[in-house]
C-alpha positions, 0 to 999 in steps of 0.5 A: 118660580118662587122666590122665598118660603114667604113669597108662597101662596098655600090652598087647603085642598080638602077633597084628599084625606091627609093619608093621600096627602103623605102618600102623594109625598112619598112617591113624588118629587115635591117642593120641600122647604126648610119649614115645610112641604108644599104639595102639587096635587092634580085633580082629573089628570088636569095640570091644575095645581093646588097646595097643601101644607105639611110642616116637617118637624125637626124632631129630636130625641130628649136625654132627659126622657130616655130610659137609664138604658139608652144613650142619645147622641150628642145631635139628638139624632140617634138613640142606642141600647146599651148594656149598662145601666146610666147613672143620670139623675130621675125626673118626671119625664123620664122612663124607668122601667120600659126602654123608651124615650120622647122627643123634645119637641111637642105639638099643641096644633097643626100637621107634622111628619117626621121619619124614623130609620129602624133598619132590620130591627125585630123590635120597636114601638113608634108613636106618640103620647099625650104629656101627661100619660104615665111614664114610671112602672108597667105602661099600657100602650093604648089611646085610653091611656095616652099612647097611640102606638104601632110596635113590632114584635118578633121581627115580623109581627106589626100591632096596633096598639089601639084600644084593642090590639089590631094585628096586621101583615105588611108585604114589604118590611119598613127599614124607615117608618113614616108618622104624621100627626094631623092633631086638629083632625085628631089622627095619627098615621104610620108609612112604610116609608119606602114602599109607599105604603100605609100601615095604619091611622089612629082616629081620635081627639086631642086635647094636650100636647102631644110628643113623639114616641120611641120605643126598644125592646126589652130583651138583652139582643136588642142591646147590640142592635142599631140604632133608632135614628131620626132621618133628616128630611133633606132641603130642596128647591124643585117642582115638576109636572107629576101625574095624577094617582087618583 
């Protein structure tokens, strides 16, 4: 039907939230290309079509950002907590006192979407967090200080880390957790990637680069965890008549 990523037509379609967007990717079989989802959204049960553009970020955890307790693979993929203290040199984006790391990549504009695999963790911080936001001694996770971040804690509690805490319950625990920034509109959402499933959205404005946020426990059973992995958003070329949700 189309020929190259190039050869695409794209409509913004307002009348869905960008929460309904990314839920709509995540329960149906959608155009994926290599820089970017095309979603085929029906209105009123109409086989009409509209699309709206989503670009899937190809994120990758940054060495030089990680904590002197965690290893990044060679592939960027994976982080893991470890025993020993690393012996790297210091610089300003690294993290010295919590067990956390960034992305290398940062977004400036637009709309990304990017999936963390966290398995049968009891404990991890996910989000993002402005460039400038401090990095060294104890760091407060909340909007006011730069970090717009989910965590779970104790295997089963979620909390939002806005600029107060907002717990919340999930029905079904995510082994894979969504996050899409939607940076012009200034928001950030969080799926249970699986269960198709919303878990929160930070509403605010940017005005600074924004990276990916990755975060372990600090306690010693949390060194032989698994990793955190980034999960590749496979490449295909398909589109089907789907049924409408709403």
């Amino acid at each position: 039907m189309y020929g190259s990523y190039s050869e695409m037509n794209f409509f913004l379609h307002t009348g869905l939230s960008s929460q309904e967007i990314v839920l709509f990717f995540l329960s149906s079989s959608l155009l994926l290309t290599n820089r970017g989802l095309v979603f085929n959204v029906f209105r009123n049960k109409k086989t009409s079509y509209v699309f709206d553009f989503l670009n899937v970020s190809d994120v990758t955890f940054d060495p030089e950002a990680a904590s002197l307790w965690l290893i990044v693979s060679e592939n960027g993929k994976e982080v893991r907590h470890v025993d020993t203290r690393q012996t790297v040199a210091d610089n300003l984006k690294r993290f010295d006192r919590w067990v956390n790391v960034l992305a290398r990549e940062g977004f400036i504009s637009g709309r990304h979407y990017w999936e963390v695999e966290v398995g049968e963790e009891t404990a991890w911080d996910l989000g993002v967090t402005r460039e400038s936001a401090d990095r060294k001694g104890w760091i407060n996770l909340s909007p006011y200080d730069g970090y717009w971040s989910v965590v779970l804690r104790n295997s089963n509690v979620y909390e939002a880390c806005d600029n107060s805490i907002m717990s919340f319950s999930l029905r079904v625990k995510p082994r894979t957790v969504g996050i899409f920034l939607d940076y012009d509109e200034g928001q950030v959402s969080f799926y249970n990637a699986q269960s198709h499933s919303h878990m929160y959205t930070f509403t605010d404005s940017f005005t600074e680069t924004l990276y990916p946020f990755f975060g372990r426990s600090l306690n010693d059973a949390d060194r032989r965890a698994a990793p955190l992995v980034i999960r590749p958003l496979c490449t295909q070329w398909s589109l089907r008549t789907l049924t409408s949700p709403y």
